[in-house]
C-alpha positions as CSV (number, residue, x, y, z in Angstrom):
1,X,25.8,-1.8,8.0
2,X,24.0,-5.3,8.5
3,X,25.9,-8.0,9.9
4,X,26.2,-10.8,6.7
5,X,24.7,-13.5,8.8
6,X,21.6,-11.9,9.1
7,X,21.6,-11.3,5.7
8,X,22.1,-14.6,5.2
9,X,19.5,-16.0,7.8
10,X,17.0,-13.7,6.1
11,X,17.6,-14.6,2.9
12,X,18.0,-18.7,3.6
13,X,14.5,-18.3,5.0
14,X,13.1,-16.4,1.5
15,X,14.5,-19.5,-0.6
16,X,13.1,-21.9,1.5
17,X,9.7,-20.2,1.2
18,X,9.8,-18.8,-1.9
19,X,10.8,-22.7,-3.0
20,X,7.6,-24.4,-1.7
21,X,4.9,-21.2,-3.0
22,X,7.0,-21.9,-6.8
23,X,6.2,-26.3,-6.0
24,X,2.5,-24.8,-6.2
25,X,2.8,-22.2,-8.9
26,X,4.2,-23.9,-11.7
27,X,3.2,-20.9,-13.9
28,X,5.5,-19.2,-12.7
29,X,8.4,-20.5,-14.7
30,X,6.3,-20.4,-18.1
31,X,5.8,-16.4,-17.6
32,X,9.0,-15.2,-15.9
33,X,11.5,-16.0,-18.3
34,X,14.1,-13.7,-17.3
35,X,17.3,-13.8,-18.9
36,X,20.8,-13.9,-17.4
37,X,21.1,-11.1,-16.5
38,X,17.7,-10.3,-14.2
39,X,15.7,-8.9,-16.9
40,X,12.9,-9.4,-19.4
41,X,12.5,-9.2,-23.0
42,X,10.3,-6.3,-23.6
43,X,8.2,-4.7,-27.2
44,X,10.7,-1.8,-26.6
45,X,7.8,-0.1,-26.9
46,X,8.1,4.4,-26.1
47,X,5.5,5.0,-23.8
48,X,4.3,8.9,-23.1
49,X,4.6,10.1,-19.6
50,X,4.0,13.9,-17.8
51,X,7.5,15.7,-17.7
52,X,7.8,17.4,-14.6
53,X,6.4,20.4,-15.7
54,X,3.3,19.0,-16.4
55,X,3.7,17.5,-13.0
56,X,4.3,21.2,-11.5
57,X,0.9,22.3,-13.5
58,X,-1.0,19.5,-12.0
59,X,0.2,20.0,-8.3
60,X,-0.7,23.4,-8.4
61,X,-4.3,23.0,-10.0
62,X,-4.9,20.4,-7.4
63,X,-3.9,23.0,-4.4
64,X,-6.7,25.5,-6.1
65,X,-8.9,22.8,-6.1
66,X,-8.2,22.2,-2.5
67,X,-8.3,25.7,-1.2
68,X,-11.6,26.6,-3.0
69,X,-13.6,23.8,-1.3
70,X,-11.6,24.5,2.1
71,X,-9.8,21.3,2.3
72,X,-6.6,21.0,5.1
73,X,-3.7,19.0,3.2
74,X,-1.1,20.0,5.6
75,X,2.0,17.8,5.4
76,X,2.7,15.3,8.7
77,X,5.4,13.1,10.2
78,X,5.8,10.2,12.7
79,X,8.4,9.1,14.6
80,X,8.3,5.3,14.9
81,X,10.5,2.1,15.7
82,X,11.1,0.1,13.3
83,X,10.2,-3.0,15.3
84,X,7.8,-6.3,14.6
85,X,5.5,-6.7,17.9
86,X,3.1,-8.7,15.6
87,X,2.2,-12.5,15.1
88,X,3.9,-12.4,11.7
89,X,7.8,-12.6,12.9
90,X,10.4,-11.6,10.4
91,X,13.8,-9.3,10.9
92,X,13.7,-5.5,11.8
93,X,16.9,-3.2,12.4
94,X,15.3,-1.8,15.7
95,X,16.1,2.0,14.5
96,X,13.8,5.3,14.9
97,X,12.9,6.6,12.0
98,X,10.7,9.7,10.5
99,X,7.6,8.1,8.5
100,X,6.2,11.6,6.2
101,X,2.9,12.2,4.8
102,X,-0.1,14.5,4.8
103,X,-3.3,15.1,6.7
104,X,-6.4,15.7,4.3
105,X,-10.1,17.0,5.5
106,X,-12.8,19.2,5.6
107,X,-11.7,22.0,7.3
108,X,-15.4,21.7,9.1
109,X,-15.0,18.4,10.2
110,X,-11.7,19.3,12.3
111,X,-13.2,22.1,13.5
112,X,-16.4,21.6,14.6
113,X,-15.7,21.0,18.2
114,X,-15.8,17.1,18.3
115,X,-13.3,14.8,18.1
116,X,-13.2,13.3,14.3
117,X,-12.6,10.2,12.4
118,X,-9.8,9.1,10.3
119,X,-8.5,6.6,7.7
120,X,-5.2,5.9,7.7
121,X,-3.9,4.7,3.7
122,X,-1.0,2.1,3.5
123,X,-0.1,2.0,-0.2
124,X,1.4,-1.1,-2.3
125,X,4.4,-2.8,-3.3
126,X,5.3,-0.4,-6.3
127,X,3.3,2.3,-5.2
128,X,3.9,5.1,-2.6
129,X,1.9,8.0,-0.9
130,X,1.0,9.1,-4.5
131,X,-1.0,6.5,-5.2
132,X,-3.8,8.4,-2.7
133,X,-2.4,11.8,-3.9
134,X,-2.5,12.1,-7.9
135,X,-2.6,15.0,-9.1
136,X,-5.6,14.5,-11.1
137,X,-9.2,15.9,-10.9
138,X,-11.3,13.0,-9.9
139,X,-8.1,10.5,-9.1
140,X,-6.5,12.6,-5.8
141,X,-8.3,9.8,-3.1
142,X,-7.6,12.1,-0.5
143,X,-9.2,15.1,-2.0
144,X,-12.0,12.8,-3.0
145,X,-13.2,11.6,0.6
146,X,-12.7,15.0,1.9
147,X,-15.2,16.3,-0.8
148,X,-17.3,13.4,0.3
149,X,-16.9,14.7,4.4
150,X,-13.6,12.0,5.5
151,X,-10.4,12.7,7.0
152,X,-7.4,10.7,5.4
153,X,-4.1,9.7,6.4
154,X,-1.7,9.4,3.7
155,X,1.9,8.1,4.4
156,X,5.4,6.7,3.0
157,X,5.5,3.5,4.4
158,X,9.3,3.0,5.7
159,X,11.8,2.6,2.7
160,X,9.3,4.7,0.4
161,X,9.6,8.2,-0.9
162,X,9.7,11.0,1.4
163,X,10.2,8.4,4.7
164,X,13.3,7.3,5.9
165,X,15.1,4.3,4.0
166,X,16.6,2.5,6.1
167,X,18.8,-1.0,4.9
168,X,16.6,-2.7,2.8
169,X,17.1,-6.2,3.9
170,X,16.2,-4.9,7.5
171,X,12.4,-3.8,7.1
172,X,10.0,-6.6,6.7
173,X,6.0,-6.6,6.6
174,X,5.3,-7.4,10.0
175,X,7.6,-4.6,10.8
176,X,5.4,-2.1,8.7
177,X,2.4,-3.6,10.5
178,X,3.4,-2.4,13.5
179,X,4.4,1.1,12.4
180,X,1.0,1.5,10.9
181,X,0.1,0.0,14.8
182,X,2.5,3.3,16.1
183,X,0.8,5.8,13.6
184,X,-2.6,4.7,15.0
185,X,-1.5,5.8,18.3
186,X,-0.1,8.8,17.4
187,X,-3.3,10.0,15.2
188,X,-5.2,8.9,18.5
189,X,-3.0,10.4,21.0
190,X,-2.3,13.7,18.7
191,X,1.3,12.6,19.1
192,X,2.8,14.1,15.5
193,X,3.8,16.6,14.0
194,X,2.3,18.9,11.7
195,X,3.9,21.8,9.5
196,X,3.2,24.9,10.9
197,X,0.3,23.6,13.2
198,X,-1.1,22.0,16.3
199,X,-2.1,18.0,15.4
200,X,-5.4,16.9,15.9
201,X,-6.6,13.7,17.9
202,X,-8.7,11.3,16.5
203,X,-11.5,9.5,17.8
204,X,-12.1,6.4,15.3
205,X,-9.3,5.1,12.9
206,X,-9.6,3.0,9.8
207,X,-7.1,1.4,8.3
208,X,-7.1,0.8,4.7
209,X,-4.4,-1.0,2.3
210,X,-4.1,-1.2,-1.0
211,X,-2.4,-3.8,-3.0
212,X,0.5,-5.4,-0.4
213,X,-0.6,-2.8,2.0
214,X,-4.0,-4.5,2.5
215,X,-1.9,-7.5,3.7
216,X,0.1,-4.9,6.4
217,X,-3.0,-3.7,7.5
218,X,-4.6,-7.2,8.0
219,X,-1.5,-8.4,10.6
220,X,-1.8,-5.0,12.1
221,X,-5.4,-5.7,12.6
222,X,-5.3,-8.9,13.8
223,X,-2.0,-8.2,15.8
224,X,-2.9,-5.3,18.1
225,X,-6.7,-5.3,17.6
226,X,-6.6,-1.3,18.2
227,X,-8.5,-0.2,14.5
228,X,-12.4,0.4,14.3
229,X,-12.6,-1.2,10.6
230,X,-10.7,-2.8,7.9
231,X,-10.4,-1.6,4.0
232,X,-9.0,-4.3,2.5
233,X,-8.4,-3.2,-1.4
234,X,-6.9,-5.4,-4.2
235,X,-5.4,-8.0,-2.2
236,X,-6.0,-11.7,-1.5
237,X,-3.5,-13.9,0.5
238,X,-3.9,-17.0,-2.2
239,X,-4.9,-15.5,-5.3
240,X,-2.3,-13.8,-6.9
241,X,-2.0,-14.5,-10.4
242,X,0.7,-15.6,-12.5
243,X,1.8,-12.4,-13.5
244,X,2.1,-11.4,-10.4
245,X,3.9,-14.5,-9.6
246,X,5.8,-13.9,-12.0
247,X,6.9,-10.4,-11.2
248,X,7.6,-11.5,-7.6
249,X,10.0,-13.9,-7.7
250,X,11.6,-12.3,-10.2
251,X,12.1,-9.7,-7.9
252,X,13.0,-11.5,-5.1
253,X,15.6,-13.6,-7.6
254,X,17.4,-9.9,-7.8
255,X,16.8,-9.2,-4.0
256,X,18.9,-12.2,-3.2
257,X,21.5,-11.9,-5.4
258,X,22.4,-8.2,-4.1
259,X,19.4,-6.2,-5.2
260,X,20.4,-5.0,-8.6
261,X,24.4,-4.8,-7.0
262,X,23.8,-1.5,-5.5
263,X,23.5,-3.6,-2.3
264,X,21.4,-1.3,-0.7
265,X,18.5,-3.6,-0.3
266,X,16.1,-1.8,-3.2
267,X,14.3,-3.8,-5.9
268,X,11.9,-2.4,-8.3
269,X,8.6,-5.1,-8.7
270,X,8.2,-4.3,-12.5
271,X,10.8,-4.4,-14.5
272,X,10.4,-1.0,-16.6
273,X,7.6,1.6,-16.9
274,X,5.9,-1.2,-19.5
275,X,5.6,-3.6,-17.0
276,X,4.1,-1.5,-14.4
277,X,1.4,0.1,-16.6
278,X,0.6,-3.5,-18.4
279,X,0.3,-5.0,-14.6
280,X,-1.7,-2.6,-12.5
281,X,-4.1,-0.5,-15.4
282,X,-6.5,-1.2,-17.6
283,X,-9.0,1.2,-18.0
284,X,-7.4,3.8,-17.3
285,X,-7.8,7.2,-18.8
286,X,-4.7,8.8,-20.4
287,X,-3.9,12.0,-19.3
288,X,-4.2,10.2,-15.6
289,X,-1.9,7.3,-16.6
290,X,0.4,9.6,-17.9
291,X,0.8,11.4,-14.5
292,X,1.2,7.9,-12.6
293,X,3.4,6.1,-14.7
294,X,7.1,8.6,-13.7
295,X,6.2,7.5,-10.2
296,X,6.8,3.5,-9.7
297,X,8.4,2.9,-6.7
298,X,11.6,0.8,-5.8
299,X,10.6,-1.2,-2.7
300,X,12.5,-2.9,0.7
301,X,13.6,-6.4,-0.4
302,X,12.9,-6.7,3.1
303,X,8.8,-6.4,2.7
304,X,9.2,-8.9,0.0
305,X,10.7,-11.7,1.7
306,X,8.8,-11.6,4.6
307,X,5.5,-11.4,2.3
308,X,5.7,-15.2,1.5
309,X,5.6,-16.4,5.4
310,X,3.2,-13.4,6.1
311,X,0.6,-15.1,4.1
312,X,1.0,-18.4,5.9
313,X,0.6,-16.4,9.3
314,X,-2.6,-14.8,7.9
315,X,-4.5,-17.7,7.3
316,X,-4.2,-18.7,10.5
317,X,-5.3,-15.4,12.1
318,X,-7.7,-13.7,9.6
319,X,-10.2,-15.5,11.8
320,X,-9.2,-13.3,14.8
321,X,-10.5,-9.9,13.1
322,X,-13.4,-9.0,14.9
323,X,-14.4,-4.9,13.2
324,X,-15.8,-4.4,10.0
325,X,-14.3,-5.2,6.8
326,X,-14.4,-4.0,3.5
327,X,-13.4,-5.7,0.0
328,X,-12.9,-3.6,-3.0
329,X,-10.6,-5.0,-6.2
330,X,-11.0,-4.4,-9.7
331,X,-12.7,-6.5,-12.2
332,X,-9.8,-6.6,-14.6
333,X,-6.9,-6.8,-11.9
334,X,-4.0,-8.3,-13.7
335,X,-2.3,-9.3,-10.4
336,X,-5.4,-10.5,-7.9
337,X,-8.0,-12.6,-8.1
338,X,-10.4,-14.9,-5.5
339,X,-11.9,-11.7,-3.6
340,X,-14.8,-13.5,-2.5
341,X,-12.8,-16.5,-1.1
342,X,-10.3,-14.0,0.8
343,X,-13.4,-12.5,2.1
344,X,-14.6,-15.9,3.1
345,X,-11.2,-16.0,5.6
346,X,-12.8,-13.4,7.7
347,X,-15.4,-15.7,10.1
348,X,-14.3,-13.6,13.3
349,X,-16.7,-10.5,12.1
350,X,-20.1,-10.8,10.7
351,X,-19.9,-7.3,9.1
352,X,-18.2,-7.6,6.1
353,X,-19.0,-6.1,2.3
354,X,-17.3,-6.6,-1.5
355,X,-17.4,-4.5,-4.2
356,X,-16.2,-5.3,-7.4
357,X,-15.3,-2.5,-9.5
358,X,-16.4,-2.9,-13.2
359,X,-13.3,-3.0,-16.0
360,X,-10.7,-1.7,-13.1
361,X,-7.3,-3.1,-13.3
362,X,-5.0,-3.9,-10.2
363,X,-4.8,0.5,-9.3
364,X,-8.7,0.7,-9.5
365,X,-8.2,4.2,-7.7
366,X,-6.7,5.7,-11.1
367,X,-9.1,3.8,-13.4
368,X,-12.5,5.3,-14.6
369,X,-14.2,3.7,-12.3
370,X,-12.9,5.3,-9.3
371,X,-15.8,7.5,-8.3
372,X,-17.2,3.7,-7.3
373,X,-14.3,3.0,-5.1
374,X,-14.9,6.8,-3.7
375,X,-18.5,6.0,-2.9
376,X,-18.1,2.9,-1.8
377,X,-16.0,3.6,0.5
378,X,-17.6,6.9,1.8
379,X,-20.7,5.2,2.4
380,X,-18.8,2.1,4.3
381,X,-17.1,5.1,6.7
382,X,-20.7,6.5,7.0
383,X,-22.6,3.3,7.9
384,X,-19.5,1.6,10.6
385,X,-19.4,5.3,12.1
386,X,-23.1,5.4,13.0
């Protein structure tokens, strides 16, 4: 159980914060509009989504794909601390924990006799480890760099899916930032474990994050200073738009009033399956959204809160990121804006490159333009590997 005073420390800070960010977006209040009870007025609109047989189907045509261009996906799991060793301070409980996810690569490239390279994927907000791991031809992320010669690192952050949940008032972004730091290590070190296998070590790691996760990866990067280059994807530390705006503090409203009254510290970001598709799609093909919209996540109130004074650390130490960077975002995002200036943050490295992906809402990795975002980013890995 957490003690109520750190509850209430934790949650005295997110007002205070969460106060002064609302002073500068007055939009807010003209969006939100919640009503009494924490939620929004909605079209009531019946939206199609896969049943979990169609689900089944598509997991298994995904493992044929797999197999028949000798891909590994094994499934792997870190033990990590949830503790915050980085420059953005917030509240941790301290406990070990089991983070779960999957190893996916050319079976070639592990091997081949050398030592390989990796990218380890932190996903966003609402998101989780599917968002690299739909079950749709062309969409799976994972299979995609593999095809394209790329080892990836797909995880449950803490609180998410498959991973331990711990109280959600006691994980926090800087506290993710440094379990991303521990995985890095581990994929380094070849301290995990994999089902029914030895785990590889890894010579280079990336770290890429998408949505919120692009902010976890930044204070990891600048933090401990241990990744060979940066994927920065759909986040900017001051441009989030008004929906998004809205969306968040509505959020945080329900986080700090009890989290829904469950009191477990969970909060979902959208408030219904028509909020999330309106917020992060656009251009979005519809068999695909119909296999992504059953899996919106709840998230750690935790994360949220600390999110507000994470950005205020940031922008004093995206200077100190020294390795390559990459920007991608989508053209259409619904919830980002201002790549360009976010890139402008980064004056510590003189290797950095944007890519704007053409009609792509805020999950341009399940839009139709994702075979850019594939490239893209296959050719990035290429070019930093040397």
């Amino acid at each position: 159980m957490t003690a109520p005073r750190t509850r209430t420390r934790t949650a005295a800070f997110a007002l205070g914060t969460a106060a002064a960010l609302l002073v500068a977006a007055p939009a807010y209040w003209a969006v939100a509009a919640p009503g009494e009870d924490g939620t929004a007025d909605t079209a009531g609109e019946v939206i199609d989504v896969a049943s979990p047989q169609e689900a089944a189907i598509a997991a298994d045509a995904t493992a044929v794909r797999l197999a028949a261009a000798d891909i590994v996906d094994v499934p792997v799991s870190f033990t990590v601390v949830n503790q915050n060793r980085t420059l953005a301070e917030c509240p941790v409980d301290g406990g070990t924990y089991r983070i779960e996810g999957h190893l996916t690569a050319p079976r070639a490239l592990l091997e081949d006799g050398t030592v390989p390279d990796v990218t380890l994927y932190q996903h966003g907000i609402a998101a989780g480890e599917w968002y690299w791991r739909l079950d749709a031809e062309g969409y799976h992320h994972a299979e995609e760099m593999a095809l394209r010669g790329h080892a990836s690192v797909t995880v449950d952050r803490l609180g998410y899916g498959a991973s331990d949940h711990p109280d959600g008032y006691l994980t926090c972004i800087g506290g993710e930032a440094d379990i991303a730091h521990q995985i890095t290590r581990a994929l380094r070190e070849g301290t995990y474990t994999v089902a029914d296998g030895d785990p590889y070590a890894f010579d280079r790691v990336y770290l890429a994050g998408q949505s919120n996760g692009g902010q976890i990866s930044q204070i990891a990067a600048y933090s401990f200073q241990d990744i060979d280059g940066l994927v920065i994807m759909d986040w900017t530390d001051l441009g989030l738009t008004p929906q998004a705006n809205a969306r968040f503090f509505t959020a945080l409203n329900t986080c700090l009033n009890g989290a829904g009254g469950e009191g477990d510290g969970y909060v979902y970001y959208d408030l219904g399956t028509e909020e999330f598709r309106d917020g992060n799609f656009h251009d979005t093909d519809p068999e695909v959204l119909r296999l992504a919209l059953p899996h919106q996540n709840p998230h750690p109130c935790g994360d949220m809160v600390a999110q507000l004074g994470g950005v205020l650390v940031d922008l004093r130490h995206l200077s100190e990121i020294t390795v390559p960077v990459l920007f991608l975002y989508g053209e259409k995002d619904a919830r980002v804006e201002g790549g360009a200036e976010h890139r402008a943050l980064f004056t510590g490295t003189d290797d950095t490159e944007l890519l704007e992906v053409p009609e792509a809402g805020h999950y341009m990795g399940l839009e139709r333009g994702a075979p850019l975002v594939h490239d893209a980013l296959a050719d990035w890995l290429d070019r930093v590997s040397g």
